[in-house]
TITI-820010 format. One record per residue: residue number from 1; residue in one letter; x, y, z of N, C-alpha, C in turn. Coordinates in pm, whole numbers, plus 50000, padded with zeros to 5 digits. Each point is the difference from the previous one (the first is absolute). Example, Ala and Ser with C-alpha at 12.3 -4.5 7.8 and 13.67 -1.06 7.14 Angstrom:
# residues 2
    n  res   n_c1   n_c2   n_c3  ca_c1  ca_c2  ca_c3   c_c1   c_c2   c_c3
    1    A  51319  49431  50780  49911  50119  50000  50090  50120  50000
    2    S  49965  50105  49928  50082  50119  50006  49923  50109  50073
***
This chain:
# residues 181
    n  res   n_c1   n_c2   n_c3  ca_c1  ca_c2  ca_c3   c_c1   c_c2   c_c3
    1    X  50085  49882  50000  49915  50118  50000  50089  50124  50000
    2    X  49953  50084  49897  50100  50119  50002  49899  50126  50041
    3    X  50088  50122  50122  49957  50060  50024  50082  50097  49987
    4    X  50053  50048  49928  50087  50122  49971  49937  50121  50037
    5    X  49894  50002  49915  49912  50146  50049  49981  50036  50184
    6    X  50046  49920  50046  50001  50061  50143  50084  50019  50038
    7    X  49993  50101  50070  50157  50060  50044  50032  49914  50144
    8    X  50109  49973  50019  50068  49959  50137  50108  50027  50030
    9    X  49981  50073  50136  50042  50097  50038  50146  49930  50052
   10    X  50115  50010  49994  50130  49934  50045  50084  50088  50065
   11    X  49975  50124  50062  50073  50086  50093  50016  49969  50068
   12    X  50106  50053  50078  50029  49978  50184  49864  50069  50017
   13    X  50013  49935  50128  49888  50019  50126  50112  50057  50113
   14    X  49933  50093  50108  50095  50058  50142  50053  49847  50008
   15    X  49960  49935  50027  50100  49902  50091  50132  49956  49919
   16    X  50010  50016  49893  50110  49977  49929  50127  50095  50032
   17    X  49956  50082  50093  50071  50103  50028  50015  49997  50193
   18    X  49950  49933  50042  49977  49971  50129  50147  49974  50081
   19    X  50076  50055  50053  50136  49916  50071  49970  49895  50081
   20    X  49934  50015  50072  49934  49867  50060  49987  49876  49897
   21    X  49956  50035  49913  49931  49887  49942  50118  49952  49884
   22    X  50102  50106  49994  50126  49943  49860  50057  49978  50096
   23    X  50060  50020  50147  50092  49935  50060  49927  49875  50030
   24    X  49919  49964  50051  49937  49834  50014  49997  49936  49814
   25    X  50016  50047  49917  49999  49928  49863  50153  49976  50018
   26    X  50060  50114  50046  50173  49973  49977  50046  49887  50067
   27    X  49922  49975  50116  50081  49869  50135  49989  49867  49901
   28    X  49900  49989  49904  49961  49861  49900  50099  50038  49886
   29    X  50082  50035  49969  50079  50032  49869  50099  49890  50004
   30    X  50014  49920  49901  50095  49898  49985  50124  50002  49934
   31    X  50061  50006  50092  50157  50006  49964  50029  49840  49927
   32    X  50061  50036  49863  50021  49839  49936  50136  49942  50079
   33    X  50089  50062  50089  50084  49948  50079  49973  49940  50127
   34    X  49904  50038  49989  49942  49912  50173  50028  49909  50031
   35    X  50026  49942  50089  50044  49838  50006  49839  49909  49989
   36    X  49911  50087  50039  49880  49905  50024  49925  50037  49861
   37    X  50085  50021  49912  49917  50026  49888  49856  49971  49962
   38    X  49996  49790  49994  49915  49953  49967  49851  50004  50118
   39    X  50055  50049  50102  49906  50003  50100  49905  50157  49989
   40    X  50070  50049  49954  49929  50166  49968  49891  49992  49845
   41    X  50072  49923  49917  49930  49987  49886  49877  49910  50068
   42    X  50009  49884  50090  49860  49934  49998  49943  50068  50085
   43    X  50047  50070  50069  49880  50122  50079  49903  50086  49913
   44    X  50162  50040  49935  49899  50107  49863  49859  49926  49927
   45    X  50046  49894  49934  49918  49934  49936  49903  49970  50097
   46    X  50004  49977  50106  49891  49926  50085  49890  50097  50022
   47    X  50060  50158  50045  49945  50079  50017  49899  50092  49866
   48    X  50055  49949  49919  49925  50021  49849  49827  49963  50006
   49    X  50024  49852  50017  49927  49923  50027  49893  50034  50110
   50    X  50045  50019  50105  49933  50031  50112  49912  50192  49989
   51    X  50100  50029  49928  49948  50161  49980  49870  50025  49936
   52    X  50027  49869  49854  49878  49974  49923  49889  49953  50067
   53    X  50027  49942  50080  49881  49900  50069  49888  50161  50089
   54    X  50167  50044  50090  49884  50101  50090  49978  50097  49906
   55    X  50046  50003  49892  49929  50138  49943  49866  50005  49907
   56    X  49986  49820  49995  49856  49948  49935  49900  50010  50104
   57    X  50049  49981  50156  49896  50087  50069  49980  50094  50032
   58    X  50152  50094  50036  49924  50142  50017  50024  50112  49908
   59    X  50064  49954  49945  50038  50116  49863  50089  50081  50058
   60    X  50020  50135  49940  50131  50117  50098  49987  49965  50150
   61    X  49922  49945  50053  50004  49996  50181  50113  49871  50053
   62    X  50089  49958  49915  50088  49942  50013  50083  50045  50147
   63    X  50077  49910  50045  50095  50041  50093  50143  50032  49925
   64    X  49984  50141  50087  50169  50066  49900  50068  49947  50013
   65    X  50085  49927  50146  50117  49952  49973  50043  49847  49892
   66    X  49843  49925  49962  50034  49971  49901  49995  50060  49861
   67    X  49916  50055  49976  50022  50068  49858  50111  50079  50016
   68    X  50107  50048  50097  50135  50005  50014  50089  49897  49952
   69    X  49978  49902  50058  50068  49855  49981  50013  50005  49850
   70    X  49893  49994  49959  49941  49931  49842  50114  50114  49910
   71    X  49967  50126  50047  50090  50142  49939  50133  49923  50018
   72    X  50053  49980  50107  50104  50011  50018  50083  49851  49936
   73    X  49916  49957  50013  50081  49846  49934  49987  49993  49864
   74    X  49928  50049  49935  49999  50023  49860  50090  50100  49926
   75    X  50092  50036  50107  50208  50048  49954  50065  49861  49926
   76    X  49952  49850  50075  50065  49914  49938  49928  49969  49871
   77    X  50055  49936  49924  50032  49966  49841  49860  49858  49993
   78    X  50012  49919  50058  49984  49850  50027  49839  50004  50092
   79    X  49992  50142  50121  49866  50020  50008  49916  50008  49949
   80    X  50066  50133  49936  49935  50095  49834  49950  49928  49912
   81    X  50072  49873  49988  49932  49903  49867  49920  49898  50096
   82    X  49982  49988  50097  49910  49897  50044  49937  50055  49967
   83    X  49995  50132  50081  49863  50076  49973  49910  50031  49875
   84    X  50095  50013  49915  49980  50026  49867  49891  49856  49935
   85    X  50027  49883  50072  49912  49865  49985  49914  49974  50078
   86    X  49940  50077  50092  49930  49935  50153  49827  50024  49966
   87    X  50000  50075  49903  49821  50017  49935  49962  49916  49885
   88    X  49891  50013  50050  49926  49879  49920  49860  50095  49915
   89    X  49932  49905  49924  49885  50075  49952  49929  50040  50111
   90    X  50020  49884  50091  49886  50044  50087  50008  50126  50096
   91    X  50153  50036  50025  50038  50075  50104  50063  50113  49932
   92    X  49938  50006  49842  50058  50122  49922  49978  50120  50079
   93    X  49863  50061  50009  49934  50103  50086  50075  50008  50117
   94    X  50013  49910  50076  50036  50064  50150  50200  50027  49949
   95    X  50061  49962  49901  50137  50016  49979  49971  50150  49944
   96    X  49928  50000  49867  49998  50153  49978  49966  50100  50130
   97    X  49924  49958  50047  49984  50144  50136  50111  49988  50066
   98    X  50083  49859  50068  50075  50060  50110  50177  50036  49896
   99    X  49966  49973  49882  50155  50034  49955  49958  50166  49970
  100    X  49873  50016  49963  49974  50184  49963  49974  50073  50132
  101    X  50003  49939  50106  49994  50065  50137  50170  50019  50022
  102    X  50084  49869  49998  50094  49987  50029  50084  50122  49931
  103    X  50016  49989  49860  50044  50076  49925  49986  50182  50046
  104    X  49892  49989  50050  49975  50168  50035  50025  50035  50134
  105    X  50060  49897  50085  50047  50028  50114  50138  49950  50009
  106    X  50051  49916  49910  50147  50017  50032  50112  50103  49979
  107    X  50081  49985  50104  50099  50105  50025  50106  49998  49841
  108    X  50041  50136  50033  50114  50042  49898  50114  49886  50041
  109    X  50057  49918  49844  50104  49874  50014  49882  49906  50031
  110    X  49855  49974  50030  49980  49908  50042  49865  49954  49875
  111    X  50011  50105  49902  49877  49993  49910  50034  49939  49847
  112    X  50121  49943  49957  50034  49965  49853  49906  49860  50052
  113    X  50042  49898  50096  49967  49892  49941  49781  49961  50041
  114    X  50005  50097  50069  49857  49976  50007  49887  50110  49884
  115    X  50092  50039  49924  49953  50071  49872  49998  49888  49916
  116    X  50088  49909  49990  50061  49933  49875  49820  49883  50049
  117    X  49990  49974  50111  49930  49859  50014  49886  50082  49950
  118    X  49958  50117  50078  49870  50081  49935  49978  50019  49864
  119    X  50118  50035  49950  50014  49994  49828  49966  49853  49960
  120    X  50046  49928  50041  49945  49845  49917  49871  49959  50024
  121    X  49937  50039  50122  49877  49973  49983  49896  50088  49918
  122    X  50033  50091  49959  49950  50116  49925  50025  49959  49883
  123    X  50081  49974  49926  50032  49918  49878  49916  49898  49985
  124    X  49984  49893  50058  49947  49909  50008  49865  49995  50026
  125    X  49946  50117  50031  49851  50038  49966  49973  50151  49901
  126    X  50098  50003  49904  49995  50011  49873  49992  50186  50032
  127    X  50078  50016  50140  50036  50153  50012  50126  50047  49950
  128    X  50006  49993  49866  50138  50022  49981  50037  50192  50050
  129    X  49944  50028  49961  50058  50182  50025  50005  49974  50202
  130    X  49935  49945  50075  50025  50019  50111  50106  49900  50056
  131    X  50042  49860  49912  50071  49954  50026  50166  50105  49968
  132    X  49983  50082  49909  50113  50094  49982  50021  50074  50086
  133    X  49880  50069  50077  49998  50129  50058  50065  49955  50168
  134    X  49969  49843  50073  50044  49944  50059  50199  49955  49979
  135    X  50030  50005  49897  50091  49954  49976  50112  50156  49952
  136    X  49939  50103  50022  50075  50132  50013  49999  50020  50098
  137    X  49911  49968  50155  49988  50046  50079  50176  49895  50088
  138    X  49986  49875  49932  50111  49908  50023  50146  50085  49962
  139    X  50005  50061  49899  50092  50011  49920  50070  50176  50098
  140    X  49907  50050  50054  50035  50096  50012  50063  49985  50160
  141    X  49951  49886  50053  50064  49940  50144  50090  49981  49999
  142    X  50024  49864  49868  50159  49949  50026  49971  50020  49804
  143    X  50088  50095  49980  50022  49982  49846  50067  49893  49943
  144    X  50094  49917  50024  50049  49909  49956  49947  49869  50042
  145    X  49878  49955  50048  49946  49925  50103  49973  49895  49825
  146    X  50017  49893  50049  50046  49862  49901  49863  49976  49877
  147    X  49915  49948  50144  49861  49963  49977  49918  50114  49896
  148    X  50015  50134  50069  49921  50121  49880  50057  49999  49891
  149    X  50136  49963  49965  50031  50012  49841  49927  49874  49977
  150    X  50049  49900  50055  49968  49831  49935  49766  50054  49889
  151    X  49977  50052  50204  49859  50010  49952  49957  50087  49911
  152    X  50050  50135  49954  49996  50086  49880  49995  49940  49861
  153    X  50124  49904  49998  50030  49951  49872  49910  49894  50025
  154    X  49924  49866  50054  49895  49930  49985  49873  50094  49946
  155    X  49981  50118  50064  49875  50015  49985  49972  50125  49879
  156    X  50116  50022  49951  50005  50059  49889  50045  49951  49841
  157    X  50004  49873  50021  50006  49862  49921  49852  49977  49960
  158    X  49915  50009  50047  49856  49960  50012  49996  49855  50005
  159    X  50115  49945  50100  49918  49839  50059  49906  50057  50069
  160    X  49904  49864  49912  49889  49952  50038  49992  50011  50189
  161    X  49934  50017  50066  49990  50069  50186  49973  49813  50012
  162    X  49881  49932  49950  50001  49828  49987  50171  49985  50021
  163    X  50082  49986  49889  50124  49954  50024  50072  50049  50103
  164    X  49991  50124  50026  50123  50010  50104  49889  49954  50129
  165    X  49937  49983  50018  49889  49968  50160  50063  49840  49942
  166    X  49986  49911  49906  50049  49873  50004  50108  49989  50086
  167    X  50101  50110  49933  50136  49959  50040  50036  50029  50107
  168    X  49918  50110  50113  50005  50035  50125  49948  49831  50071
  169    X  49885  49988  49986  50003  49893  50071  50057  49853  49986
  170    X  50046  49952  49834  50132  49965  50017  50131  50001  50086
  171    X  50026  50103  50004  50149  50037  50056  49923  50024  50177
  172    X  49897  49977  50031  49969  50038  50163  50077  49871  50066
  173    X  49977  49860  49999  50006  49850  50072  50137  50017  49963
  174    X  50131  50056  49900  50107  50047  49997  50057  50076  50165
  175    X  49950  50102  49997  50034  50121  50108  49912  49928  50126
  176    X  49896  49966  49995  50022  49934  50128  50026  49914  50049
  177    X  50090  49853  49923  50091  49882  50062  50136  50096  50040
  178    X  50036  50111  49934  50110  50088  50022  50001  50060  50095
  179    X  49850  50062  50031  50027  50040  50209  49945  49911  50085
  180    X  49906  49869  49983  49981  49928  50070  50069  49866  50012
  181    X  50074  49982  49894  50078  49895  49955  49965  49856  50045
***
């Protein structure tokens, strides 16, 4: 279903600006030197999961310090793509709201990769101009950030949104034997 004609709105919101609320995103930031590497990534991922769940019941009334968590662990590479696999048809809706909530409340450094997941689901329901407009908002965070070129050049290719949603959930049971092993 394509809905282009509606506008959606992808600005910061105050809390994106909150010190309170970017220093608790900062305490979840994953250093790829960590010794407990793999233990931070299955938090991240776990907390993905769990974010989706409470945010299918309460919508924005989430508890911050996880939608902190979720912010903050989605610095790693290996989260980012779980995440990037963790929706389903069925749980399309509640991923678009909490990645377009997410997206408008994450902190400066903390907004390329939760643009990029917002951008693919926007693609994939045939928003291409907002899947772009998501993916400047990435670009202007971390300009060199991997994923926004990779996703520019997919979605300015005109694959089919079918094929690349194949290949996302393809490559998901990949990334998660990799943090759950």
């Amino acid at each position: 279903m394509t809905t282009e004609n509606t506008y959606v709105n992808i600005t910061a919101l105050p809390l994106a600006t909150d010190v309170e609320f970017m220093n608790c995103v900062q305490t979840f930031f994953v250093d790829t030197e960590n010794d407990n590497l793999n233990l931070l990534q299955r938090d991240g991922a776990t907390a993905v999961i769990d974010l989706a769940a409470q945010f299918s019941e309460l919508g924005y009334k989430c508890d911050i310090e996880l939608i902190s968590q979720v912010i903050g662990r989605l610095s790693d590479v290996q989260v980012r793509d779980f995440a990037l696999g963790s929706h389903s048809e069925q749980s399309f809706d509640t991923y678009w709201n909490m990645w377009l909530y997410l997206l408008r409340i994450a902190p400066a450094g903390f907004i390329a990769p939760v643009a990029c997941l917002f951008a693919t689901l926007a693609y994939e329901r045939g928003e291409n101009e907002l899947a772009f407009r998501a993916l400047d908002r990435a670009k202007i965070d971390a300009p060199t950030y991997a994923l926004t070129v990779l996703l520019r050049r997919v979605f300015g290719s005109d694959w089919p949104a079918n094929a690349f949603a194949a290949m996302r959930v393809e490559l998901h049971p990949k990334v998660t034997a990799g943090i759950f092993g």
